[in-house]
Backbone of each chain as ProteinMPNN parsed JSONL, in Angstrom:
{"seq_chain_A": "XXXXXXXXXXXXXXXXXXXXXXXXXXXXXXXXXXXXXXXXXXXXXXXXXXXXXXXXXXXXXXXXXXXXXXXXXXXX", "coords_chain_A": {"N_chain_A": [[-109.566, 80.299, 130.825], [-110.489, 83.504, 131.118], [-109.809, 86.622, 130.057], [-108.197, 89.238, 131.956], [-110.127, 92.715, 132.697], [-109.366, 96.061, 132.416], [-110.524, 98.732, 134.035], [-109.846, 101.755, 133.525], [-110.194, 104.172, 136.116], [-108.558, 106.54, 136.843], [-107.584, 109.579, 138.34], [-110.611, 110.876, 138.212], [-113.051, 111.45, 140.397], [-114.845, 110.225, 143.608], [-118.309, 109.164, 142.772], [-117.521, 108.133, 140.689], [-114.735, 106.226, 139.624], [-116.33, 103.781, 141.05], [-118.758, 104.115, 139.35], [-117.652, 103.891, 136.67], [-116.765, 100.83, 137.141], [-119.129, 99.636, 137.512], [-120.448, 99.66, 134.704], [-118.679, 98.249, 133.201], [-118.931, 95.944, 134.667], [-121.438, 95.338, 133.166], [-120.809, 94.601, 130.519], [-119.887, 92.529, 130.682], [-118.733, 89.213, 131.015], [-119.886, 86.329, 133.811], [-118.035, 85.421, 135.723], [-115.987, 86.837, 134.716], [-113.06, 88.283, 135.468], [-112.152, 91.808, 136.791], [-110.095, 94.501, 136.898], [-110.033, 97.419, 138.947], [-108.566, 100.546, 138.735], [-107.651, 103.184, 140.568], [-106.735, 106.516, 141.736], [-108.459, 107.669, 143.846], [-109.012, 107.34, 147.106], [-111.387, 107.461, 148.404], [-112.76, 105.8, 146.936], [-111.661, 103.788, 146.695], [-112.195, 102.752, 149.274], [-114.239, 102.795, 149.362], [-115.884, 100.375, 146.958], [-114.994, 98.049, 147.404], [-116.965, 97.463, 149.768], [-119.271, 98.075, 148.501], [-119.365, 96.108, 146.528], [-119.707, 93.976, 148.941], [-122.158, 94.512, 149.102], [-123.957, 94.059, 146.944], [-122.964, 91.624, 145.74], [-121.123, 90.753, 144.39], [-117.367, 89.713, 143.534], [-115.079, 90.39, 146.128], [-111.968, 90.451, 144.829], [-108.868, 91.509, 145.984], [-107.231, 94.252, 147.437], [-104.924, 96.41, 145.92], [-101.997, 98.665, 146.739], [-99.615, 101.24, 145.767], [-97.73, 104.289, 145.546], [-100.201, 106.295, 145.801], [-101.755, 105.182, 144.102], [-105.001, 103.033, 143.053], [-105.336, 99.8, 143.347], [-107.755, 97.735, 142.554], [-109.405, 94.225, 142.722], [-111.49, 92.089, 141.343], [-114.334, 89.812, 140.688], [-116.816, 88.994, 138.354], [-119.762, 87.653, 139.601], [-122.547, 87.12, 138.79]], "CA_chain_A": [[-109.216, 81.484, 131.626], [-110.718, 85.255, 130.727], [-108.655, 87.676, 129.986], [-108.672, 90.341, 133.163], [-110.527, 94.094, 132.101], [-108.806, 97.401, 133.122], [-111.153, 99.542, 134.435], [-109.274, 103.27, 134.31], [-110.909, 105.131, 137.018], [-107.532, 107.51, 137.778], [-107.705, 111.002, 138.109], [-111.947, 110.529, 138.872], [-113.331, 111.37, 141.686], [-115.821, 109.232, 143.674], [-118.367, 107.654, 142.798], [-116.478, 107.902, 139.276], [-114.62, 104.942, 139.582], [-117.47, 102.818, 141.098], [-119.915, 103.922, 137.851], [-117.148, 102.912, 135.725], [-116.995, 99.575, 137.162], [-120.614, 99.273, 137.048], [-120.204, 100.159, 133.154], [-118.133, 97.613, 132.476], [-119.689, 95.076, 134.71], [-122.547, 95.291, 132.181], [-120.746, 94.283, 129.546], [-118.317, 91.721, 131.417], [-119.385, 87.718, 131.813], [-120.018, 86.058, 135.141], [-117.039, 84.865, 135.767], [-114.756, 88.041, 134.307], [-111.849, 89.436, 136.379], [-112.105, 93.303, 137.01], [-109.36, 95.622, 137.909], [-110.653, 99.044, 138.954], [-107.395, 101.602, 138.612], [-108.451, 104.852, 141.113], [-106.675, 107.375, 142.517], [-109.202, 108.326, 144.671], [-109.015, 106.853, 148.478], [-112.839, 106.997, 149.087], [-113.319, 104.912, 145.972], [-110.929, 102.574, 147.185], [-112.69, 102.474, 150.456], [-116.309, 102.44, 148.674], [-115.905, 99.721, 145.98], [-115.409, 96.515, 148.33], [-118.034, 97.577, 150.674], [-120.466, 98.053, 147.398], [-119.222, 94.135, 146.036], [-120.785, 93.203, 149.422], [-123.834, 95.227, 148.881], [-124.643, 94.111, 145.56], [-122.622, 90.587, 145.827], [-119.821, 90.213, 142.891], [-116.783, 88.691, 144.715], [-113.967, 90.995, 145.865], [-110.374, 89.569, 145.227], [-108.397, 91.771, 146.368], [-106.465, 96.165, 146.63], [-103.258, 96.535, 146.365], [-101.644, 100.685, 146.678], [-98.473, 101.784, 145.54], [-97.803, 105.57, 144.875], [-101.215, 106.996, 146.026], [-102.403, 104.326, 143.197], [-105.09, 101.556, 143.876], [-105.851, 97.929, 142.02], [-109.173, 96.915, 143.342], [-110.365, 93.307, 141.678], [-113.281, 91.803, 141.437], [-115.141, 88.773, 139.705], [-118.375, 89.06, 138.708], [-120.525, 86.463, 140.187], [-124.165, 87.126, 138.931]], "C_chain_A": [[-109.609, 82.739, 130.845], [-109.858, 85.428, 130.907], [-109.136, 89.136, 131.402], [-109.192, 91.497, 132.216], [-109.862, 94.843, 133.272], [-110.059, 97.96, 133.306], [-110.521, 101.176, 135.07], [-109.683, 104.018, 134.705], [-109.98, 106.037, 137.378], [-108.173, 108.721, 137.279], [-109.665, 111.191, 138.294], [-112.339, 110.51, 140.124], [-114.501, 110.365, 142.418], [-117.476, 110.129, 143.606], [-117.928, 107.542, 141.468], [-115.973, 106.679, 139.03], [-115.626, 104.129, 139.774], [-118.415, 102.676, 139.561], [-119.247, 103.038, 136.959], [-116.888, 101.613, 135.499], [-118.242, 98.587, 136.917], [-121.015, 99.254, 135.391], [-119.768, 99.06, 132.423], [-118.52, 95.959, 132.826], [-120.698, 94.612, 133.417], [-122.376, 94.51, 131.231], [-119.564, 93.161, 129.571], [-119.371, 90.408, 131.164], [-119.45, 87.522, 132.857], [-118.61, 85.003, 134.762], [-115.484, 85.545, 135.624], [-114.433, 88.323, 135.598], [-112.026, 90.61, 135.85], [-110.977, 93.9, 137.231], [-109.205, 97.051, 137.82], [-108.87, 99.733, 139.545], [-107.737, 102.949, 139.294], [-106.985, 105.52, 141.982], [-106.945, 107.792, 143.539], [-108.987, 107.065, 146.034], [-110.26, 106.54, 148.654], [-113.186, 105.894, 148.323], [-112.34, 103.563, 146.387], [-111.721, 101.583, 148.53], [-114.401, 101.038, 150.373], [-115.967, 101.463, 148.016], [-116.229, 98.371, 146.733], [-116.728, 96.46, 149.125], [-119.31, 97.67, 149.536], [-120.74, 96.867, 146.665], [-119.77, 93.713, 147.301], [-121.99, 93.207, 149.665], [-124.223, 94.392, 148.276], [-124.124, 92.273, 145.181], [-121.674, 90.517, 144.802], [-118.683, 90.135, 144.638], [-115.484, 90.0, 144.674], [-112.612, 90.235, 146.392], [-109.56, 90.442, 146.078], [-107.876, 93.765, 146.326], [-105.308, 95.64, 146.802], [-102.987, 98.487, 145.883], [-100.361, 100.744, 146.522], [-98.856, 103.33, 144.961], [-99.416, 106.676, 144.847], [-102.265, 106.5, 144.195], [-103.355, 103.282, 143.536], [-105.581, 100.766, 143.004], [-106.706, 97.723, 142.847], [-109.808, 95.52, 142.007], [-110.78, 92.533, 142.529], [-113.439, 90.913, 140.433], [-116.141, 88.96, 139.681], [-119.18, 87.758, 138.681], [-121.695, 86.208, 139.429], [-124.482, 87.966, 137.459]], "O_chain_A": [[-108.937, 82.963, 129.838], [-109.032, 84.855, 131.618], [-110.21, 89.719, 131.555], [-108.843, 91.437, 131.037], [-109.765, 94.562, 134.466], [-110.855, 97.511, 132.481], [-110.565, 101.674, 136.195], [-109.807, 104.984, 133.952], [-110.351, 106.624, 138.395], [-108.922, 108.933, 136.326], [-109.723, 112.322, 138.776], [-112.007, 109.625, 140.912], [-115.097, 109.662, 141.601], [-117.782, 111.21, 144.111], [-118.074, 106.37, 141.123], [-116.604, 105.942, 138.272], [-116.033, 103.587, 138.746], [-118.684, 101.674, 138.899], [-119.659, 101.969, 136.507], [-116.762, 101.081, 134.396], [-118.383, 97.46, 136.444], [-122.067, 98.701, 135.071], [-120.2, 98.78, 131.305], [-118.52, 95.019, 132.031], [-120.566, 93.532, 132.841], [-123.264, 93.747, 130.85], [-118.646, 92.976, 128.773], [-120.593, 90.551, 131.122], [-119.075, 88.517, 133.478], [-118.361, 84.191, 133.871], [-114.387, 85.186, 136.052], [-115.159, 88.543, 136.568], [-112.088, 90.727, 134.626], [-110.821, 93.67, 138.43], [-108.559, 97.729, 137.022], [-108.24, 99.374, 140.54], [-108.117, 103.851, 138.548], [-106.352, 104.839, 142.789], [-106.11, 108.281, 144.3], [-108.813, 105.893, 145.701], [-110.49, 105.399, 149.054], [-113.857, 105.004, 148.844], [-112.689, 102.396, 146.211], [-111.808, 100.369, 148.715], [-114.976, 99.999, 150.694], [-115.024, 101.202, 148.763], [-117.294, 97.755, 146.732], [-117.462, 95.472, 149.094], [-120.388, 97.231, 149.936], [-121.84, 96.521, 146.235], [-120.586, 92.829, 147.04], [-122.744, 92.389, 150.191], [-125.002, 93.66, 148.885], [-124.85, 91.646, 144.409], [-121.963, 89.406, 144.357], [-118.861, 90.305, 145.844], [-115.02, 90.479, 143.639], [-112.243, 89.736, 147.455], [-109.562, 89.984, 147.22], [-108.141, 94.462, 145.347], [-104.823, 94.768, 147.523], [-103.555, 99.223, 145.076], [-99.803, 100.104, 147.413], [-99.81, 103.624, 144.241], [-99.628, 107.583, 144.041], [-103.036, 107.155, 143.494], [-102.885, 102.44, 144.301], [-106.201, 101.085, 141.99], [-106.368, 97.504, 144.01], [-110.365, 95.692, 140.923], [-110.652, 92.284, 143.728], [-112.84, 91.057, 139.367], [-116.753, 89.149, 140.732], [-119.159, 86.958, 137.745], [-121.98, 85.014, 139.335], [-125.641, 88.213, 137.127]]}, "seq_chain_B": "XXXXXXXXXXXXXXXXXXXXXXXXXXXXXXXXXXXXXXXXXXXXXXXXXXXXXXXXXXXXXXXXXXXXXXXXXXXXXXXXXXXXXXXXXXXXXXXXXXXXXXXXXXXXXXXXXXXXXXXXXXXXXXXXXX", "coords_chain_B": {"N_chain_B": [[-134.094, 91.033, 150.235], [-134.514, 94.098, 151.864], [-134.734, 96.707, 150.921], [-135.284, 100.213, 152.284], [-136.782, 102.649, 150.612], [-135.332, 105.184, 148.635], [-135.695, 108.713, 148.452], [-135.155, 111.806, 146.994], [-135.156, 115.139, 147.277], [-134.83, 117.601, 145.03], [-133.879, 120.961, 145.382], [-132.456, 122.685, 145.321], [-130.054, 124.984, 143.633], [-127.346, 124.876, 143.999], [-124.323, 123.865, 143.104], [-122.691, 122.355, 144.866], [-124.859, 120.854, 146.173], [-126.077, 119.934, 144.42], [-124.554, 118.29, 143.002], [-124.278, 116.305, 145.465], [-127.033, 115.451, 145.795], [-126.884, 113.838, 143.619], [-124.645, 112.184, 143.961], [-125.786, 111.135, 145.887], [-128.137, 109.773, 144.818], [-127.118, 108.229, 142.504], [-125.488, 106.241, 143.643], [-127.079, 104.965, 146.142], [-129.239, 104.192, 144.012], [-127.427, 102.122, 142.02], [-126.476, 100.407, 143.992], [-128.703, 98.568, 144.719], [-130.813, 100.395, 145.776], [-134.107, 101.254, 146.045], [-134.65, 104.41, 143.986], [-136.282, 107.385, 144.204], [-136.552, 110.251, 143.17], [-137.372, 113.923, 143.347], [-137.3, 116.983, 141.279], [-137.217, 120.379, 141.589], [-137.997, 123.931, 141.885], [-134.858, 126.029, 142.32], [-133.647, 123.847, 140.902], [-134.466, 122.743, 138.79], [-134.498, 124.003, 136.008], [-131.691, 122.954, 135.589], [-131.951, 120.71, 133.959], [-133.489, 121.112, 131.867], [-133.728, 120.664, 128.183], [-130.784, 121.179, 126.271], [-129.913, 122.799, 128.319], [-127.078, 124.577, 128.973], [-125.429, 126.016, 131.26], [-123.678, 126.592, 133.952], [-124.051, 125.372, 137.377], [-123.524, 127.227, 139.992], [-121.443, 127.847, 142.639], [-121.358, 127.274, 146.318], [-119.57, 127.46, 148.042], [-116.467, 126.765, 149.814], [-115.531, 123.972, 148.525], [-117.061, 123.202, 146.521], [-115.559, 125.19, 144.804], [-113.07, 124.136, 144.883], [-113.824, 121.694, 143.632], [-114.446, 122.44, 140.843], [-112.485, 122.754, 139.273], [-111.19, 119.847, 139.356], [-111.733, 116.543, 138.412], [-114.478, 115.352, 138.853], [-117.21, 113.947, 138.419], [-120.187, 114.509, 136.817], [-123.07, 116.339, 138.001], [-124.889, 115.713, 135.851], [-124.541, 113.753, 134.708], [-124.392, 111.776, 136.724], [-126.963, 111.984, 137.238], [-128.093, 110.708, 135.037], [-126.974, 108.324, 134.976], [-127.613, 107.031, 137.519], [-130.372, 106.846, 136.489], [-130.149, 104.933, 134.49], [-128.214, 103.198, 134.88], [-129.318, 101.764, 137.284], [-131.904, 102.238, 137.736], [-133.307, 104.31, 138.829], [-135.915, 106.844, 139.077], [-136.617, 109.495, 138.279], [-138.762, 112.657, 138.644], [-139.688, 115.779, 137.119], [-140.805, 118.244, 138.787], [-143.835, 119.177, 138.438], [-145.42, 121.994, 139.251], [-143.111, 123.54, 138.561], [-142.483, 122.971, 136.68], [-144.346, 124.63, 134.851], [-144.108, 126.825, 135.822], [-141.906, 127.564, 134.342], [-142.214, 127.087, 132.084], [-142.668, 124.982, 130.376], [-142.742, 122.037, 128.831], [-142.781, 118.195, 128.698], [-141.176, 117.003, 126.687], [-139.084, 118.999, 126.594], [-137.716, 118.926, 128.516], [-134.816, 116.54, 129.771], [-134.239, 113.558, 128.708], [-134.17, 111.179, 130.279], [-135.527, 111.878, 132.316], [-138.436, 111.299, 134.219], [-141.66, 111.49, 134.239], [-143.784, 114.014, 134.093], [-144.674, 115.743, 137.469], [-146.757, 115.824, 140.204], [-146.78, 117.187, 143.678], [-148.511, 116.16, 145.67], [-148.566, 113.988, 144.281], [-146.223, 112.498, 144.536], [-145.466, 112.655, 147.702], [-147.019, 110.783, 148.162], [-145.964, 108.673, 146.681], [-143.584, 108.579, 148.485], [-144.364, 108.176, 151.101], [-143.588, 105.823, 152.448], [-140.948, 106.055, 152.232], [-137.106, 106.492, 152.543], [-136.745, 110.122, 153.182], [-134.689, 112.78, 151.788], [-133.552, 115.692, 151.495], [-132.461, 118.387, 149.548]], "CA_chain_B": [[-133.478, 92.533, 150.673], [-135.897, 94.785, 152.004], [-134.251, 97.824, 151.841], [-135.639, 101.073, 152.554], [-136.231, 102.955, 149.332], [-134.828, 106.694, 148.63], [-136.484, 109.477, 147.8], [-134.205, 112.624, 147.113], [-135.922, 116.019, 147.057], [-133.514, 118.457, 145.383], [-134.82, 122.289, 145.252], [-130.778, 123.928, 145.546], [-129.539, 125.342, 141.935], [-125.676, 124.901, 143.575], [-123.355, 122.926, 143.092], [-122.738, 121.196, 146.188], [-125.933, 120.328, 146.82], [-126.714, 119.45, 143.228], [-123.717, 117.203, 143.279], [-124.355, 115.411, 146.885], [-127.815, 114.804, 145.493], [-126.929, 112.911, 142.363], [-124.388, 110.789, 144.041], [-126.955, 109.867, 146.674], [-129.234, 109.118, 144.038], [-126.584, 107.393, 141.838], [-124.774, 105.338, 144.561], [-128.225, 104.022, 146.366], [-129.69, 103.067, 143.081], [-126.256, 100.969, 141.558], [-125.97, 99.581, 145.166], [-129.968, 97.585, 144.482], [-132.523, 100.483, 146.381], [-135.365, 101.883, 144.887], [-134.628, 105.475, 144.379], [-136.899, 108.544, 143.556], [-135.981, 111.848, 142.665], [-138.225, 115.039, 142.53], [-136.673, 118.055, 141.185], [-138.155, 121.451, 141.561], [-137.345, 124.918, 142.196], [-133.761, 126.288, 141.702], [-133.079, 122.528, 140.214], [-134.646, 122.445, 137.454], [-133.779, 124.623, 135.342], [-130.012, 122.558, 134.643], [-132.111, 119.732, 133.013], [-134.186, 121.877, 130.7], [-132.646, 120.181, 127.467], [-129.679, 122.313, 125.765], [-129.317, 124.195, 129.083], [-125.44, 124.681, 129.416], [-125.264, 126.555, 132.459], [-122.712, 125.574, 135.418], [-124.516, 125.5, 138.761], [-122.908, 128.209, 140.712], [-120.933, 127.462, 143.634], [-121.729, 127.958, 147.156], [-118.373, 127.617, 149.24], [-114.726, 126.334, 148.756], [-115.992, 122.977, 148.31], [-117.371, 123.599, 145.189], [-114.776, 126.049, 143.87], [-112.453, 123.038, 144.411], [-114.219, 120.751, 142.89], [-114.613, 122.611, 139.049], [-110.913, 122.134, 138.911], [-110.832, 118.439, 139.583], [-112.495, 115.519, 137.704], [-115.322, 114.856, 139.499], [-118.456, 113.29, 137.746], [-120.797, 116.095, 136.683], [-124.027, 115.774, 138.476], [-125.89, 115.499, 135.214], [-124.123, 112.377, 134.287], [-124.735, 111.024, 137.536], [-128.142, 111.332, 137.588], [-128.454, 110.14, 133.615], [-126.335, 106.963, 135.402], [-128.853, 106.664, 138.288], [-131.601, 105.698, 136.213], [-129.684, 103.839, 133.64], [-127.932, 101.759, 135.825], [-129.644, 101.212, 138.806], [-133.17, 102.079, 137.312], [-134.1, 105.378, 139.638], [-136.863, 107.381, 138.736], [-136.43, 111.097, 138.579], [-139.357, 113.104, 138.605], [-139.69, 116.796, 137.264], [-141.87, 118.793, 139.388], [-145.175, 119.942, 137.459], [-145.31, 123.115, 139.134], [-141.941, 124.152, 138.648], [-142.11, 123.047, 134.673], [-145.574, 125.565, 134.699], [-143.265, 128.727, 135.834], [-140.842, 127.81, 133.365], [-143.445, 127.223, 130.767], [-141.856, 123.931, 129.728], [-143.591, 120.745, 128.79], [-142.329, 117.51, 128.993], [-140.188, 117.537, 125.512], [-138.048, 120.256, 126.763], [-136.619, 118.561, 129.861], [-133.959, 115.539, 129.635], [-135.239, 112.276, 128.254], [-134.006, 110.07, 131.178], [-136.394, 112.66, 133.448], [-139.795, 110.446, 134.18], [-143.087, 112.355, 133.916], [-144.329, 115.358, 135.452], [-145.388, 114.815, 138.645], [-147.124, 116.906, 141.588], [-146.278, 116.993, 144.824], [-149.355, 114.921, 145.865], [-148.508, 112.016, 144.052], [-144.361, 112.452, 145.08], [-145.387, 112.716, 148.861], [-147.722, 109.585, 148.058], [-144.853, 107.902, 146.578], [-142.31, 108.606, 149.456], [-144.457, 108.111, 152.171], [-143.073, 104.731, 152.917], [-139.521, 105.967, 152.642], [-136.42, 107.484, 153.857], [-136.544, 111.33, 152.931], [-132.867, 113.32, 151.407], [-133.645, 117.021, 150.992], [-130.693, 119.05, 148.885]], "C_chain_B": [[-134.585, 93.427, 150.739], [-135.462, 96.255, 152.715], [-135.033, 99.122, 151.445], [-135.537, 102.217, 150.909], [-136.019, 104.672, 149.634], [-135.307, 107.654, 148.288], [-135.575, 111.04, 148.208], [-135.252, 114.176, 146.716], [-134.626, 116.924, 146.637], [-134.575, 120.049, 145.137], [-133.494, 123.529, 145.13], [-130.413, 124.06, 143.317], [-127.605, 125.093, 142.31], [-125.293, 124.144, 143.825], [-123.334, 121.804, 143.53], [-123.564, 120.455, 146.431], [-126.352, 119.597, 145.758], [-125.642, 117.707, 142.739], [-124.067, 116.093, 144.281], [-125.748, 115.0, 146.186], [-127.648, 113.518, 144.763], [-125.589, 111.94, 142.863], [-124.864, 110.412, 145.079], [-127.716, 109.235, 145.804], [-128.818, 107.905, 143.337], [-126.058, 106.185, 142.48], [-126.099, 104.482, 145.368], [-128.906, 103.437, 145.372], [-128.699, 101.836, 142.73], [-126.602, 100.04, 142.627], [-127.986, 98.726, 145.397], [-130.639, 98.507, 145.549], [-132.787, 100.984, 145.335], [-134.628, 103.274, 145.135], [-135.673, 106.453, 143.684], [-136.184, 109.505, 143.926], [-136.6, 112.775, 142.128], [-137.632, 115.978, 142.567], [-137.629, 118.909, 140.621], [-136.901, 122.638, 141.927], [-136.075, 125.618, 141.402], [-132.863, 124.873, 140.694], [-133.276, 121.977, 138.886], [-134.458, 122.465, 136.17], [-132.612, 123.882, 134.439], [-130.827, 121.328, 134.432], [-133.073, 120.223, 132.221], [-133.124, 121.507, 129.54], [-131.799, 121.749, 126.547], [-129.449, 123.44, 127.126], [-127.375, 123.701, 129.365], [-124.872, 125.429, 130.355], [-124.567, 125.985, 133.598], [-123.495, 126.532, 136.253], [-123.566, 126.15, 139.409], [-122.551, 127.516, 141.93], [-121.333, 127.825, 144.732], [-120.692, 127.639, 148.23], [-117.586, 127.464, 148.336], [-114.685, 125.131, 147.752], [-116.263, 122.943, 146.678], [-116.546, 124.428, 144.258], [-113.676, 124.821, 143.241], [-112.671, 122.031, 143.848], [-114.34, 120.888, 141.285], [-113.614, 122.46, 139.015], [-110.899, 120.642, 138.695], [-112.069, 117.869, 138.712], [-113.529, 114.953, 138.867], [-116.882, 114.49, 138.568], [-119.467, 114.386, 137.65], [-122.254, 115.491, 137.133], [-124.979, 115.127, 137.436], [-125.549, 114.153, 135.006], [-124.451, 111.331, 135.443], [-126.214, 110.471, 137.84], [-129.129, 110.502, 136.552], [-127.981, 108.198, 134.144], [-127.511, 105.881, 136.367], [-130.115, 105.658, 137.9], [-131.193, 104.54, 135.056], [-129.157, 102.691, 134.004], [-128.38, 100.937, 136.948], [-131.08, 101.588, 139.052], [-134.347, 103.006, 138.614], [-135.026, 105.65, 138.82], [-136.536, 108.92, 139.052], [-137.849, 111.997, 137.784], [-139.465, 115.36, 138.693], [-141.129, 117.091, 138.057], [-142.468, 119.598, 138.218], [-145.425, 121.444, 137.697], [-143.975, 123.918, 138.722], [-141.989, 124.352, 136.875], [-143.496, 124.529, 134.223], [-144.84, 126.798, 134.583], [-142.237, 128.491, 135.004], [-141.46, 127.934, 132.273], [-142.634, 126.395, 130.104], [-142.699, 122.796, 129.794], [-142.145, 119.556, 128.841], [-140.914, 117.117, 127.925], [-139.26, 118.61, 125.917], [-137.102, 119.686, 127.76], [-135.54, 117.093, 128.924], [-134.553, 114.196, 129.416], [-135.378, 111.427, 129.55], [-134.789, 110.66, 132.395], [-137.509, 111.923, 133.221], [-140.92, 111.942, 133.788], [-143.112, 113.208, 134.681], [-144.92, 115.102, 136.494], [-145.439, 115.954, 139.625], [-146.648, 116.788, 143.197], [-147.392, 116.198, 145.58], [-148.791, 113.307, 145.622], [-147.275, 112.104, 144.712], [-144.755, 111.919, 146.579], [-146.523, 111.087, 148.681], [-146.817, 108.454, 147.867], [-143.848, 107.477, 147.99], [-142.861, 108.351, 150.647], [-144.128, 106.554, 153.424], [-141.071, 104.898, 152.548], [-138.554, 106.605, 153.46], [-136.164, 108.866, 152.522], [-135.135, 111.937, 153.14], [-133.679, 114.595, 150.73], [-132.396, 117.379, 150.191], [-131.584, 120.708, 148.171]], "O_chain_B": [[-135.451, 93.534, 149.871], [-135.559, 96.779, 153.824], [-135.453, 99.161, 150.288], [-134.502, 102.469, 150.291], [-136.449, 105.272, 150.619], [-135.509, 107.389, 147.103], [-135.351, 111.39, 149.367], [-136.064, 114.084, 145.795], [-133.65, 117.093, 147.368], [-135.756, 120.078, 144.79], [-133.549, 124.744, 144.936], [-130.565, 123.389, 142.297], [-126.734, 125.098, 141.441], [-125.693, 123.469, 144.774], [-123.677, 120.702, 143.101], [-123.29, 119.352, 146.903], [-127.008, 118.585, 146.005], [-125.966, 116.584, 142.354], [-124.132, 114.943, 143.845], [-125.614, 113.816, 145.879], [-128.092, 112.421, 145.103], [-125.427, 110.918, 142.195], [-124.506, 109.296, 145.454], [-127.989, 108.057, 146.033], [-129.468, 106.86, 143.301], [-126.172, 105.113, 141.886], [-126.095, 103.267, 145.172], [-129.276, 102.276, 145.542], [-129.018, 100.693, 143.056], [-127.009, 98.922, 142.313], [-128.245, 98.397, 146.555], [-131.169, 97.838, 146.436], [-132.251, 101.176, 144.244], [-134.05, 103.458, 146.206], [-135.877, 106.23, 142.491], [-135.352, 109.585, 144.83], [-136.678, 112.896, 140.906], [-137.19, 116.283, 143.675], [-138.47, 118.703, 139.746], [-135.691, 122.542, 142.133], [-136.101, 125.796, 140.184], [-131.824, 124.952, 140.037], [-132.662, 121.187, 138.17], [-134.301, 121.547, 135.365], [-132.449, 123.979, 133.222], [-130.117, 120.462, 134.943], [-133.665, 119.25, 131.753], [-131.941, 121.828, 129.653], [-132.203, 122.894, 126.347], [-128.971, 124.571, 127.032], [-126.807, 122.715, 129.832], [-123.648, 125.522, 130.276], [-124.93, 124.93, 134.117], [-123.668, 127.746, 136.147], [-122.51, 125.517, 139.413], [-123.288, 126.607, 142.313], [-121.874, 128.924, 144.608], [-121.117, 127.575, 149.383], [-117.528, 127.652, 147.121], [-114.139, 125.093, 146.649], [-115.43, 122.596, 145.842], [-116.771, 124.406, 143.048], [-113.404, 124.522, 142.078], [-111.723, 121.335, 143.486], [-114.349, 119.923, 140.52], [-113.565, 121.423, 138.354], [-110.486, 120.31, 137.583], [-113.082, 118.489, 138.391], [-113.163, 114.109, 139.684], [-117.395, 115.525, 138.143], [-119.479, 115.198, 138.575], [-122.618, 114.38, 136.746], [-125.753, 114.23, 137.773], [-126.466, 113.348, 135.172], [-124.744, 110.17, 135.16], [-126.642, 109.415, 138.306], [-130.205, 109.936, 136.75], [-128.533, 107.17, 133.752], [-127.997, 104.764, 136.189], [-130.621, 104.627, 138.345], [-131.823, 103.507, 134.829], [-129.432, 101.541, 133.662], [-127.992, 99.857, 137.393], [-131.597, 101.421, 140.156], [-135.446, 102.712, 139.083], [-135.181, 104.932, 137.832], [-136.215, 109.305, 140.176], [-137.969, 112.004, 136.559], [-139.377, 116.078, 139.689], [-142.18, 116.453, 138.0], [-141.942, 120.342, 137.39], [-145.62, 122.19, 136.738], [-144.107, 125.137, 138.611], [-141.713, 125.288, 136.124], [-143.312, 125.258, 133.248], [-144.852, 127.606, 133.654], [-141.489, 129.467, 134.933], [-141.26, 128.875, 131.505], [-141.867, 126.865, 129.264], [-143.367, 122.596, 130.809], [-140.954, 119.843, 128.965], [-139.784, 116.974, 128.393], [-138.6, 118.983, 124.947], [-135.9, 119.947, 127.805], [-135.612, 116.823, 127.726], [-135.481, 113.871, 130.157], [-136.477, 111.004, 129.908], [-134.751, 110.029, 133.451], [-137.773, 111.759, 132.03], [-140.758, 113.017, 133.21], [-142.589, 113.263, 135.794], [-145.751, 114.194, 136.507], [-144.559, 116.782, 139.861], [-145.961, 115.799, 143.454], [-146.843, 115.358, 146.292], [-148.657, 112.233, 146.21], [-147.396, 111.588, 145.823], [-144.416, 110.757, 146.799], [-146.381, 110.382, 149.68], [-146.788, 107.469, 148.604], [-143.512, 106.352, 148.361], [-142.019, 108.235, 151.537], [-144.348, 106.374, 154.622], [-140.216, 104.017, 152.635], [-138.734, 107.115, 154.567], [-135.651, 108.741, 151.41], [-134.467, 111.8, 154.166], [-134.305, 114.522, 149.673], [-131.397, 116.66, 150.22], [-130.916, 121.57, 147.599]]}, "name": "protein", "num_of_chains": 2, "seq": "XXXXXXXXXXXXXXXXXXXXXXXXXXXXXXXXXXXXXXXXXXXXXXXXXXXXXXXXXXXXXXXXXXXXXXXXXXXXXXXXXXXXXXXXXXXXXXXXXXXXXXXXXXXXXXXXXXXXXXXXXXXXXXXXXXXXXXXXXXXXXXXXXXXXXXXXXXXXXXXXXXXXXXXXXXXXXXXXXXXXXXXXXXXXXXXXXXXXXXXXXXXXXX"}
């Protein structure tokens, strides 16, 4: 089992978060758990719809407090 | 995937526009198109290396945005080609009236390039003025 990566995108506006996930993709395995940390609503919106662009697998958001958890495995 | 590649013309020195460029540019490259990027005009200028100049605002939009954390266009478009392997092209005439060679601009800026070859380039894509 990997260990999950934080990805702190708060307070960032979009595409802020997204880069930073792309950032860390880079340096992630196929197979790493993601979880992108945003603030931002559009980036919440954008992120899943860009995992089915580009193909990595999206698990799941979850929102509390105008907070959002977006994860992600990377596939490829 | 046979997607349509990008070609971003920017020519605005503000803000807004300099912003909306670079995350079209940045967000269609990450997301696997081709993108180009010729900058001319009032655009050039903020990648002349050591320029430290903030792009002037041209509404609210932009006023509200130097407050807030928002990704600074330069970084976006340094991201563009690093991550998602755009091409950003200074315009040749534009570097002439500045009297700047290729050493002066931003490393991650491709070659000088005319508007011949650009419109040669783009003529199989989809066109993004700013």
């Amino acid at each position: 089992m990997t260990e999950k990566k934080i990805v702190d995108g708060r307070g960032s506006f979009c595409p802020g978060p997204l880069m930073e996930l792309i950032v860390a993709l880079k340096s992630s395995q196929i197979g790493d758990v993601l979880e992108v940390l945003s603030t931002d609503k559009g980036s919440a919106d954008d992120i899943p719809e860009w995992l089915r662009k580009v193909g990595h697998e999206y698990i799941s958001t979850t929102e509390s407090n105008g907070e959002w958890h977006i994860t992600i495995r990377k596939t490829k | 995937m046979s997607a349509s590649k990008i070609c971003v013309v920017v020519v605005s020195g503000s803000l807004e526009r300099l912003q909306m460029a670079a995350m079209v540019a940045s967000v269609g490259a990450v997301s696997g198109q081709e993108v180009i990027v010729f900058l001319s005009m009032n655009a050039l200028p903020y990648f002349v290396k050591g320029n430290t100049s903030k792009a002037p605002h041209e509404g609210d939009m932009g006023k509200l945005m130097a407050g807030k954390k928002v990704p600074e266009f330069k970084t976006l478009f340094e991201q563009a080609v690093e991550l998602g392997d755009a091409k950003i092209f200074p315009c040749s005439m534009a570097m002439d009236v500045l009297g700047i060679e290729q050493d002066g601009l931003e490393g991650y800026l491709g070659k000088a390039t005319g508007l011949t070859k650009f419109l040669h380039d783009a003529q199989d894509g989809q066109v993004w003025t700013f």
